[in-house]
C-alpha positions in Angstrom: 28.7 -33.8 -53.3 25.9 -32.3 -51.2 23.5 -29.8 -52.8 24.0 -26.0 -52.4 21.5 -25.5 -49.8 20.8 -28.4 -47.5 17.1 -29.8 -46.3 18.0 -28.5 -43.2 19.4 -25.6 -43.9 15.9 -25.3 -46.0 13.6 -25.3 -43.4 15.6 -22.8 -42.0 15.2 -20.0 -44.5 11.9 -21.0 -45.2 11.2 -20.1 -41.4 13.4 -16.9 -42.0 11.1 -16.1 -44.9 8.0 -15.7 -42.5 9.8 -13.9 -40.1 11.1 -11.5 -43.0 7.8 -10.8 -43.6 6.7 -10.3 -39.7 10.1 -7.6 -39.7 8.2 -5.5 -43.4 4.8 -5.9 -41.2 6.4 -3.4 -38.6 7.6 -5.9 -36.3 10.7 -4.2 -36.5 11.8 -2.5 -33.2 12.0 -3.7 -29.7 9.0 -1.1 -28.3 7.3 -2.8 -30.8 7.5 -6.1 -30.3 7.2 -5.2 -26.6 3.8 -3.5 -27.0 2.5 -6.8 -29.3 3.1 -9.1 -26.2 1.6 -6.9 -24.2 -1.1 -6.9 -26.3 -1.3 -10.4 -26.9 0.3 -12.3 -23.7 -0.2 -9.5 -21.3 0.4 -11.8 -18.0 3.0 -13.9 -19.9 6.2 -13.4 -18.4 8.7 -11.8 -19.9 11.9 -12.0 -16.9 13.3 -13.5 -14.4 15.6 -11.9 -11.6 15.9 -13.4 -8.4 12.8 -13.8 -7.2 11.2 -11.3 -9.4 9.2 -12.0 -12.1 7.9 -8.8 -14.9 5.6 -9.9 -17.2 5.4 -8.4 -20.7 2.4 -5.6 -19.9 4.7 -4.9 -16.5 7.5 -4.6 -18.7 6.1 -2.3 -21.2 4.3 -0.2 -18.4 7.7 0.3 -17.2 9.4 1.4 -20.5 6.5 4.1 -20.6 7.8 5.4 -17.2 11.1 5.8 -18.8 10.0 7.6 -22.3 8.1 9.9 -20.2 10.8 10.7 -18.2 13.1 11.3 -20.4 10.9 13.6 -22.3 10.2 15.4 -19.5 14.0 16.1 -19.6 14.2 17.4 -22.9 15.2 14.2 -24.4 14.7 14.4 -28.8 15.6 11.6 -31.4 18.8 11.1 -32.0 19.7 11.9 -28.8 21.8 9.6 -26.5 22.3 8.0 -23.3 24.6 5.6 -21.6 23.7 2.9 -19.5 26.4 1.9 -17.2 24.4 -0.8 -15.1 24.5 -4.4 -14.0 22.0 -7.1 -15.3 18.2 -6.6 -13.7 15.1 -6.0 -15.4 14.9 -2.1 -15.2 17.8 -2.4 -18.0 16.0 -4.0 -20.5 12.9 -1.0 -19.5 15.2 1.2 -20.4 16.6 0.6 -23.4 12.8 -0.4 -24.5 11.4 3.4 -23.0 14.8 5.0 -24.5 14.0 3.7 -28.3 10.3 4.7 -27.8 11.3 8.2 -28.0 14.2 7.9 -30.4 16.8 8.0 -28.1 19.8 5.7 -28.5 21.3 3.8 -25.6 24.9 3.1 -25.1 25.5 0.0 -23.1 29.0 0.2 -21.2 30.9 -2.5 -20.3 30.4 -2.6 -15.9 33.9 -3.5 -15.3 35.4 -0.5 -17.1 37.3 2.2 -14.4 39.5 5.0 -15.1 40.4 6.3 -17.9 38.9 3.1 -19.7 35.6 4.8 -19.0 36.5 7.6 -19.9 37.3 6.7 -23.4 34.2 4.5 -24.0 31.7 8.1 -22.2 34.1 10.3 -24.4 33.3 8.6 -27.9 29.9 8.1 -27.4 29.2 11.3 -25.7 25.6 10.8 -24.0 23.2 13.6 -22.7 22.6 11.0 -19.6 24.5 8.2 -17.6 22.1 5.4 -15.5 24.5 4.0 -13.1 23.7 1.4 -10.7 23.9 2.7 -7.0 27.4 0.1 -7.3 28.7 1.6 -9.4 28.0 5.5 -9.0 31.5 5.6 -7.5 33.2 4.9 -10.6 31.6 7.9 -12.2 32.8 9.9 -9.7 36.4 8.7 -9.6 36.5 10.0 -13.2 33.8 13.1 -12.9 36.9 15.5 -14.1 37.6 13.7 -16.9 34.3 12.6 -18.0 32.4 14.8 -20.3 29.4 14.2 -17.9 27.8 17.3 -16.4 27.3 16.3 -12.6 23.6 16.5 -13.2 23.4 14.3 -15.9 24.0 11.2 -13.6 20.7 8.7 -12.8 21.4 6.1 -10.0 19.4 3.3 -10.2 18.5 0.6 -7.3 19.9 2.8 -4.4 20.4 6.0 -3.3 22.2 9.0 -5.7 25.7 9.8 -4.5 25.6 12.7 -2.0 25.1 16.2 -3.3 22.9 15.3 -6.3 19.4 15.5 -4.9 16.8 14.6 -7.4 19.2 12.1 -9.4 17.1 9.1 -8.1 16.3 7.3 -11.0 13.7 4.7 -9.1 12.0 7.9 -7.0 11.5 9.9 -10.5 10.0 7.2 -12.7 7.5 6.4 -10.0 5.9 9.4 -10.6 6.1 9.3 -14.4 2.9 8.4 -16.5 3.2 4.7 -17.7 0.5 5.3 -20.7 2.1 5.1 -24.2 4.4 8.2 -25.2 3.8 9.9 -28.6 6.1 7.9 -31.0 8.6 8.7 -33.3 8.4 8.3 -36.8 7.7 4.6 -37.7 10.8 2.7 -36.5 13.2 2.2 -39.9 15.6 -1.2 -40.4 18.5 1.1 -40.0 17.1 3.2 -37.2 20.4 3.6 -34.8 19.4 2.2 -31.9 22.4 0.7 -29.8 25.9 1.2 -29.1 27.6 -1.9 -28.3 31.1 -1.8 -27.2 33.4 -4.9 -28.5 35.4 -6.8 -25.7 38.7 -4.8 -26.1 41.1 -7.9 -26.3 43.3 -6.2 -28.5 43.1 -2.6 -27.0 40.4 0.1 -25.9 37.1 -1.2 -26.9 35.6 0.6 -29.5 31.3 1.2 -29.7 29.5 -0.1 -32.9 26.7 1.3 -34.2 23.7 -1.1 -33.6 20.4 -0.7 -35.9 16.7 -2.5 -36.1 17.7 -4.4 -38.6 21.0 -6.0 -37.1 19.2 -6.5 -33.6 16.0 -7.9 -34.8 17.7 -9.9 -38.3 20.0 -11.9 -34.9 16.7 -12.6 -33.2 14.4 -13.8 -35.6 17.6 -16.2 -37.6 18.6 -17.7 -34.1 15.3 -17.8 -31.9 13.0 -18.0 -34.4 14.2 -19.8 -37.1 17.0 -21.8 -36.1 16.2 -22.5 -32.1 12.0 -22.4 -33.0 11.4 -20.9 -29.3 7.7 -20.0 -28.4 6.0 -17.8 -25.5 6.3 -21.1 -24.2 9.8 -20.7 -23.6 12.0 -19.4 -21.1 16.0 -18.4 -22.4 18.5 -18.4 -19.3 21.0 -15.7 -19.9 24.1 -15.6 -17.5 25.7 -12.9 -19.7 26.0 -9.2 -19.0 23.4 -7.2 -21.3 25.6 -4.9 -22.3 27.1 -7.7 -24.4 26.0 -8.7 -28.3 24.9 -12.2 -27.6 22.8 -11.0 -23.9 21.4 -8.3 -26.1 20.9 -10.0 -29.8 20.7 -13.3 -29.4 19.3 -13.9 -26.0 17.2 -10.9 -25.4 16.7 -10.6 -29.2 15.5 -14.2 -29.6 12.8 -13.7 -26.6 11.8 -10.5 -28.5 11.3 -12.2 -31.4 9.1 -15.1 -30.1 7.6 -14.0 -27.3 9.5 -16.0 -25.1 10.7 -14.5 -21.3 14.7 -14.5 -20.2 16.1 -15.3 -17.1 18.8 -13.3 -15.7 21.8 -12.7 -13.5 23.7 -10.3 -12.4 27.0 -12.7 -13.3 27.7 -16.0 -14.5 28.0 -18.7 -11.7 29.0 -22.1 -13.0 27.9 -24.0 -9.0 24.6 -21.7 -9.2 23.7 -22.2 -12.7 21.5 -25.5 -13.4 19.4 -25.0 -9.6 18.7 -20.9 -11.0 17.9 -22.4 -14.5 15.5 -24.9 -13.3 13.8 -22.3 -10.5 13.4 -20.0 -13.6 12.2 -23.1 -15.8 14.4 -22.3 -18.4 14.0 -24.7 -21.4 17.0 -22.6 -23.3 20.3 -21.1 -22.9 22.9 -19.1 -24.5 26.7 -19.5 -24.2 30.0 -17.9 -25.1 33.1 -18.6 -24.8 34.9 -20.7 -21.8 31.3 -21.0 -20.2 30.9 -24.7 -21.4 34.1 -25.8 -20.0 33.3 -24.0 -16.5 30.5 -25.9 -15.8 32.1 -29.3 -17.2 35.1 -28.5 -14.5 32.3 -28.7 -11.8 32.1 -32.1 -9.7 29.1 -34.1 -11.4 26.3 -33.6 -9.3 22.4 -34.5 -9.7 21.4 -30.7 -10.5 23.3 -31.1 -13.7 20.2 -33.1 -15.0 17.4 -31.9 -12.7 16.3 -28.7 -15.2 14.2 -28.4 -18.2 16.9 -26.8 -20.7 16.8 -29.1 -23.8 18.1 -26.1 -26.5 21.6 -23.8 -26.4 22.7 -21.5 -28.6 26.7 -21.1 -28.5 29.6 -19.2 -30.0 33.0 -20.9 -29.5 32.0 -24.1 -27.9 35.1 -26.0 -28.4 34.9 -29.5 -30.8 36.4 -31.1 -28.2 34.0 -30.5 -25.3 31.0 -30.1 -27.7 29.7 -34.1 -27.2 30.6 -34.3 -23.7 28.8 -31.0 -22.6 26.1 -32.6 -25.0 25.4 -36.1 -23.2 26.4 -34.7 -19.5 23.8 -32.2 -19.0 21.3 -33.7 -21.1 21.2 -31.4 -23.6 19.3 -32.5 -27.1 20.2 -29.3 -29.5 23.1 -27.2 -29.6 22.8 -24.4 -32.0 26.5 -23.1 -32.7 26.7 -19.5 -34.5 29.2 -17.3 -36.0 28.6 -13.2 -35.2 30.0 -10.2 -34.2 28.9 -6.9 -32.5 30.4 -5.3 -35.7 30.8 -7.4 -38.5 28.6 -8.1 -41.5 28.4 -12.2 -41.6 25.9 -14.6 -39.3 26.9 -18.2 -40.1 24.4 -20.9 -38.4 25.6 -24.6 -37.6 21.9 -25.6 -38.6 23.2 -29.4 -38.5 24.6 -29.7 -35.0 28.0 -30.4 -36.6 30.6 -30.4 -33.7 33.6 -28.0 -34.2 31.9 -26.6 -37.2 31.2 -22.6 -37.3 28.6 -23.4 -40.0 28.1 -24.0 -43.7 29.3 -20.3 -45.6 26.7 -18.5 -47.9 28.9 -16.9 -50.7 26.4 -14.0 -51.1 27.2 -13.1 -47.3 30.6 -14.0 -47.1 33.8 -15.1 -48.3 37.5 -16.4 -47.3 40.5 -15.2 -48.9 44.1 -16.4 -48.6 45.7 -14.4 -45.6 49.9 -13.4 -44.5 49.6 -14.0 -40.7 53.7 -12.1 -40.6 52.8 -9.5 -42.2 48.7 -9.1 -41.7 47.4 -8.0 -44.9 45.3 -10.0 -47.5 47.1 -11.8 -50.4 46.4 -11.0 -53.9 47.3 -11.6 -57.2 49.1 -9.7 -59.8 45.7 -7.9 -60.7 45.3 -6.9 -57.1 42.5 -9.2 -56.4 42.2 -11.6 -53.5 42.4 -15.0 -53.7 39.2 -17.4 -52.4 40.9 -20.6 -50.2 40.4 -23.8 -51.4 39.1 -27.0 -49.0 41.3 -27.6 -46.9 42.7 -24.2 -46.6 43.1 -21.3 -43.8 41.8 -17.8 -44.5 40.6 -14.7 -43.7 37.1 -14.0 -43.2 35.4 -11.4 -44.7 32.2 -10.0 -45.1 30.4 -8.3 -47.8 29.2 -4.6 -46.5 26.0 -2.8 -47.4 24.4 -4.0 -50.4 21.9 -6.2 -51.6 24.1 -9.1 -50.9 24.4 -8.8 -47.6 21.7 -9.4 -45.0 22.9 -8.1 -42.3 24.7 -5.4 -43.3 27.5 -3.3 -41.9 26.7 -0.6 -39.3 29.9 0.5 -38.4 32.0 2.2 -35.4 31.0 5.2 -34.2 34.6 6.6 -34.5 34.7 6.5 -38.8 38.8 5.9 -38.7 38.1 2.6 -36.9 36.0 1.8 -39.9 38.7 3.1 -42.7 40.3 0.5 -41.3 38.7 -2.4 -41.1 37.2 -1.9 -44.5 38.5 -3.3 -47.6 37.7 -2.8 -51.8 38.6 -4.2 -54.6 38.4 -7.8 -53.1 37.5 -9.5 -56.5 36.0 -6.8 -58.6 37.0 -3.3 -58.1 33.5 -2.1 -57.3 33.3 -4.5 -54.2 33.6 -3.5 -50.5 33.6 -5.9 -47.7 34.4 -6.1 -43.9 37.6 -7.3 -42.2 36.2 -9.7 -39.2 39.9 -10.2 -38.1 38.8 -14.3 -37.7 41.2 -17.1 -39.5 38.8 -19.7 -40.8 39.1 -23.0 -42.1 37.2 -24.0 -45.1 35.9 -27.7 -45.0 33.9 -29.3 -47.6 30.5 -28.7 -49.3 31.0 -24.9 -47.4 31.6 -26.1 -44.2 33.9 -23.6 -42.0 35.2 -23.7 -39.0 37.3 -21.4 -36.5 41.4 -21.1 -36.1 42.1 -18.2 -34.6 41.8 -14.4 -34.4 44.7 -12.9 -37.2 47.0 -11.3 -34.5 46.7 -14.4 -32.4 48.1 -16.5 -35.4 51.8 -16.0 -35.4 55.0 -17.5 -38.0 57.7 -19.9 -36.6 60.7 -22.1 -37.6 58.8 -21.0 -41.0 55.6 -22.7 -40.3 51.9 -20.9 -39.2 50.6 -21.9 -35.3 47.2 -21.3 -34.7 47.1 -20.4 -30.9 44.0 -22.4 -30.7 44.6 -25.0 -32.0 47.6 -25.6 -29.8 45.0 -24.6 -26.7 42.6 -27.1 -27.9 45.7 -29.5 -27.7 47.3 -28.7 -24.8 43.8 -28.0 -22.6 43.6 -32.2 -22.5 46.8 -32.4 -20.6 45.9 -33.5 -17.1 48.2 -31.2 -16.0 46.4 -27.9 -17.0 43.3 -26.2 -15.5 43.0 -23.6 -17.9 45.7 -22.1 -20.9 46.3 -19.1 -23.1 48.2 -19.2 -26.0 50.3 -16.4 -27.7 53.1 -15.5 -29.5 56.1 -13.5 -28.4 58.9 -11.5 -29.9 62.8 -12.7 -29.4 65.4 -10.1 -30.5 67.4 -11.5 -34.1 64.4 -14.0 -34.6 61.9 -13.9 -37.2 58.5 -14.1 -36.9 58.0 -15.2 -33.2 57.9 -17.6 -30.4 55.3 -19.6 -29.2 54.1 -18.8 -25.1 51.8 -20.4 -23.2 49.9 -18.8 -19.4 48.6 -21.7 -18.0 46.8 -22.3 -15.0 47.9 -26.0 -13.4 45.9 -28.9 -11.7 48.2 -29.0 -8.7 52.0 -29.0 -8.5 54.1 -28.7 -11.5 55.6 -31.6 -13.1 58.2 -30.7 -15.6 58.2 -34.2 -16.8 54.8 -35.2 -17.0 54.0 -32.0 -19.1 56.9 -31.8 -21.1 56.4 -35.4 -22.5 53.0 -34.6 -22.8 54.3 -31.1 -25.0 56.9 -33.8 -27.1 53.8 -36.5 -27.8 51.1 -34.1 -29.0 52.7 -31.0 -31.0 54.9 -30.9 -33.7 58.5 -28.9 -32.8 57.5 -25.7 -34.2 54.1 -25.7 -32.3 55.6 -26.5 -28.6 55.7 -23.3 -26.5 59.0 -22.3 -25.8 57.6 -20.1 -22.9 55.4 -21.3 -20.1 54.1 -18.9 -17.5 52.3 -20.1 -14.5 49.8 -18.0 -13.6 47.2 -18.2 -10.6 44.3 -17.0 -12.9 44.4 -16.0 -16.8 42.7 -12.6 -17.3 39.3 -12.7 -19.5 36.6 -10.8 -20.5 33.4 -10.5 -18.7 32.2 -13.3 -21.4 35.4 -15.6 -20.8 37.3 -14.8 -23.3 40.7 -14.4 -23.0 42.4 -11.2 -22.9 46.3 -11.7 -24.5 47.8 -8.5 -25.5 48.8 -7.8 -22.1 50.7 -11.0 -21.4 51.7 -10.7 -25.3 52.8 -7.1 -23.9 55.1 -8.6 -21.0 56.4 -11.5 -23.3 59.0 -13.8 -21.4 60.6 -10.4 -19.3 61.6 -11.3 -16.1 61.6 -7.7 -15.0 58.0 -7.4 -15.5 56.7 -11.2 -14.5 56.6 -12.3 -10.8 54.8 -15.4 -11.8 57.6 -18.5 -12.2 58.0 -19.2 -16.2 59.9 -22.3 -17.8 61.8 -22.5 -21.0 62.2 -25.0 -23.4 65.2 -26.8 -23.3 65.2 -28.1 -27.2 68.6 -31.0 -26.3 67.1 -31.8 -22.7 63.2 -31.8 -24.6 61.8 -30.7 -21.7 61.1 -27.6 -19.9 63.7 -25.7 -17.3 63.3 -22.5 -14.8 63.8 -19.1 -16.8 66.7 -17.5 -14.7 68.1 -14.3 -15.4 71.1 -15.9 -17.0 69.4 -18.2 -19.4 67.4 -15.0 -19.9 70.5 -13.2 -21.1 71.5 -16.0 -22.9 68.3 -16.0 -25.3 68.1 -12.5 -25.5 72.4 -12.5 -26.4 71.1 -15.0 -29.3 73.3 -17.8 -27.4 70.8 -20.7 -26.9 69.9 -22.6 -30.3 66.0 -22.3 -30.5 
């Protein structure tokens, strides 16, 4: 049996330990950490945008520009502003010059519209908006609705939209003094600093509350300790900013070390080793389906023409992790479990492929879960009961206390957080966070990921793990890309397994369905399958399922051709409306 704590996992904390003590020195904040590089590696650069390059005194000059402007407006602590911009280096200024003044900044997702934007401006409720010029429209699409005075609108990188003279962000900070604002009181570990928005997979996204010590705690575990960049290093970030791993872990980690980031405005999988190597990146960060993007792309001498030796990931599949490994060259991958929101960080410190990480029971715990009926299991005390090895479970993780290190911030909205809260776990003074992620615990702590707990569904009296059957299913030769759910059939329990895929040429109903009958059990097989052109995802690749959970197997609602499966034919057949009727009318044996 291994020890508790591992070598590696040693040399780790004991790295985490000095940067613990960097964090109590005052190292705390991002204008902080800003202003000590630009003290100490003034020409050093800090990012890359195209062909721009800011170094870290540039940087900080610029983030003066923005306190003082901002004051000039009658901006106070506490006060708040949203961003609502796409990736480029006045961004980062701003959030830098908005926490030099106390002021939190919002960062909205770019692709929100309508009354999407609306909800995420009306629960955060800034003084301000900065809009890129692209996206000024957008605002005013929804400037009835919005709780936006017209004059509170900055456009950045163009031109104001017409009849708001004087809103030109660029113009105004020209003018603005870049020497060093008077600070606010010495920035606090749970300072409020961010609102990040999550992805909105399951519904509206909701903002949660970001502080010093969440932002700073992701940096210093992931680029300091675990990924040991330098000032050295360059980290090449084809995520939007607005997102928790752009803004923790990439910008976070750079932050933390020194280090510059290369950006882009969004991810291009033909564009991204020839940008990385005219950045001279020597890291990365990935998420989701981003891995897999780039190993769909026709090999090519690029892929091993760049400098990037180091990744950190969330999600990188165990069954691409090797391959993506040896193809591009790559001699670390640092896999991580995190959220925007949640209370646990769980670091794969031993490159174990498929493996979230080893669990540290002060920080965390997994408890037996009821995927039918969502709710944690307990016992006739009303405890919850820990999974064994080998077992499937709920993550949770412990909120504020002692315990925890990262602690729990929180939604701005407080019924959100009622409800992803949880006491009474195993003593009735306990408290700890809901992530809403099925784990799997392995041995000596090991865990890795199933599935999100509404993706998990119940049938034929057995528990499918959507990815799992994705993982499956993605090495058919037949499918591109697929998206696993479960649907609803009138008179069924539990419910029905449905699969949108995208196919690698014409579809073969023979080829696929033996390929369905080889490599699932019966209960796991999709009884659904929707072709679709394209599956919709989130601006980090993940994939968005309640609305195709939403339209289920309707053939009122879906244009897009789906097949059945036929369980005395074992293969798959076109969903007419009559076979429709005939599954609805409970008159086809499933």
């Amino acid at each position: 049996m291994a020890s508790f704590i591992s070598k590696e996992e040693w040399k780790v904390f004991g790295r985490l330990n000095l940067a613990l003590f960097r964090l109590l020195k005052g190292e705390r904040s991002c204008p902080r950490l800003i202003e000590k590089w630009a003290r100490e590696i003034p020409d050093r650069p800090a990012v890359f945008f195209q062909d721009r390059v800011l170094s870290y005194q540039k940087l900080n000059s610029l983030a003066n520009r923005v306190a003082h402007h901002f004051l000039g407006l009658g901006a106070r602590p506490g006060d708040l502003v949203a961003l609502y911009m796409e990736n480029c280096p006045e961004y980062l200024a701003l959030i830098a010059g908005l926490n030099k003044i106390g002021v939190v900044a919002s960062l909205i997702n770019t692709h929100l519209r309508q009354h999407t934007l609306v909800h995420a401006l009306t629960i955060c409720s800034p003084r301000w908006i900065v809009a890129s010029e692209t996206l000024a429209p957008a605002l005013q699409d929804v400037e009835d609705q919005s709780p936006l005075k017209r004059d509170a609108v900055w456009v950045w990188d163009g031109q104001a939209p017409a009849g708001q003279e004087g809103q030109d962000l660029a113009k105004a900070l020209a003018s603005a003094s870049d020497a060093p604002p008077p600070h606010p009181a010495r920035p606090k570990f749970d300072d409020h600093v961010l609102n990040i928005y999550t992805s909105g997979t399951t519904g509206l996204p909701k903002a949660a509350k970001v502080s010093n010590r969440r932002w700073f705690f992701s940096g210093y575990a992931l680029g300091y300790a675990l990924a040991k960049f330098t000032s050295e290093d360059v980290i090449y970030v084809p995520l939007p900013l607005y997102h928790s791993i752009g803004m923790f872990v990439a910008w976070g980690s750079a932050l933390a070390t020194g280090a510059a980031i290369g950006i882009r405005r969004r991810f291009s999988a033909s564009e991204f080793w020839p940008e990385a190597k005219r950045f001279g990146a020597t890291g990365a960060t990935f998420i989701g389906e981003m891995p897999r993007y780039l190993l769909s792309q026709a090999p090519g001498p690029q892929e091993k023409d760049h400098n990037i030796r180091k990744v950190i990931t969330v999600g990188l599949r165990a069954n691409i992790w090797e391959e993506f490994q040896k193809r591009f060259g790559i001699e670390k991958v640092f896999e991580f479990y995190g959220a925007t929101e949640t209370s646990v960080g769980i670091m794969n410190v031993e490159g174990r492929p498929g493996m979230l990480g080893r669990l540290m029971p002060i920080q965390a715990a997994v408890v037996k879960w009821d995927p039918e009926t969502e709710t944690l299991v307990r016992n006739s005390k009303g405890r919850c009961l820990p999974v064994k090895e080998g077992e499937e479970g709920m993550l949770l993780g412990r909120a504020n206390s002692i315990l925890s290190l990262l602690g729990y911030d929180g939604y701005l909205d407080e019924e959100a957080n009622r409800q992803k809260m949880v006491k009474g776990v195993f003593w009735p003074w306990d408290e700890f966070f809901i992530t809403g992620d099925v784990v799997k615990m392995h041995e000596d702590r090991w865990v890795s990921f199933v599935d999100r707990s509404g993706d998990t569904f119940r049938w034929k009296g057995e528990n499918v793990a959507t990815k799992e059957v994705e993982i499956v299913l993605d090495r058919c030769p037949q499918i591109r890309e697929i998206s696993v759910y479960g649907v609803k059939i009138p008179g069924q329990e539990g419910a029905a397994g449905m699969a949108a895929v995208v196919l690698r040429g014409e579809w073969d109903s023979d080829r696929i369905s033996r390929y369905v009958v080889d490599n699932l059990p019966h209960y796991a097989r999709p009884l659904f399958l929707r072709l679709c052109p394209e599956l919709p995802v989130t601006v980090t690749w993940k994939h968005i399922k309640y609305e195709l959970r939403k339209e289920g197997f309707a053939l009122s609602k879906i244009k897009d051709p789906i097949y059945f499966w036929d369980r005395q034919a074992s293969r798959y057949l076109p969903l007419d409306e009559d076979l429709y009727a005939d599954i609805i009318g409970g008159n086809v044996k499933l």
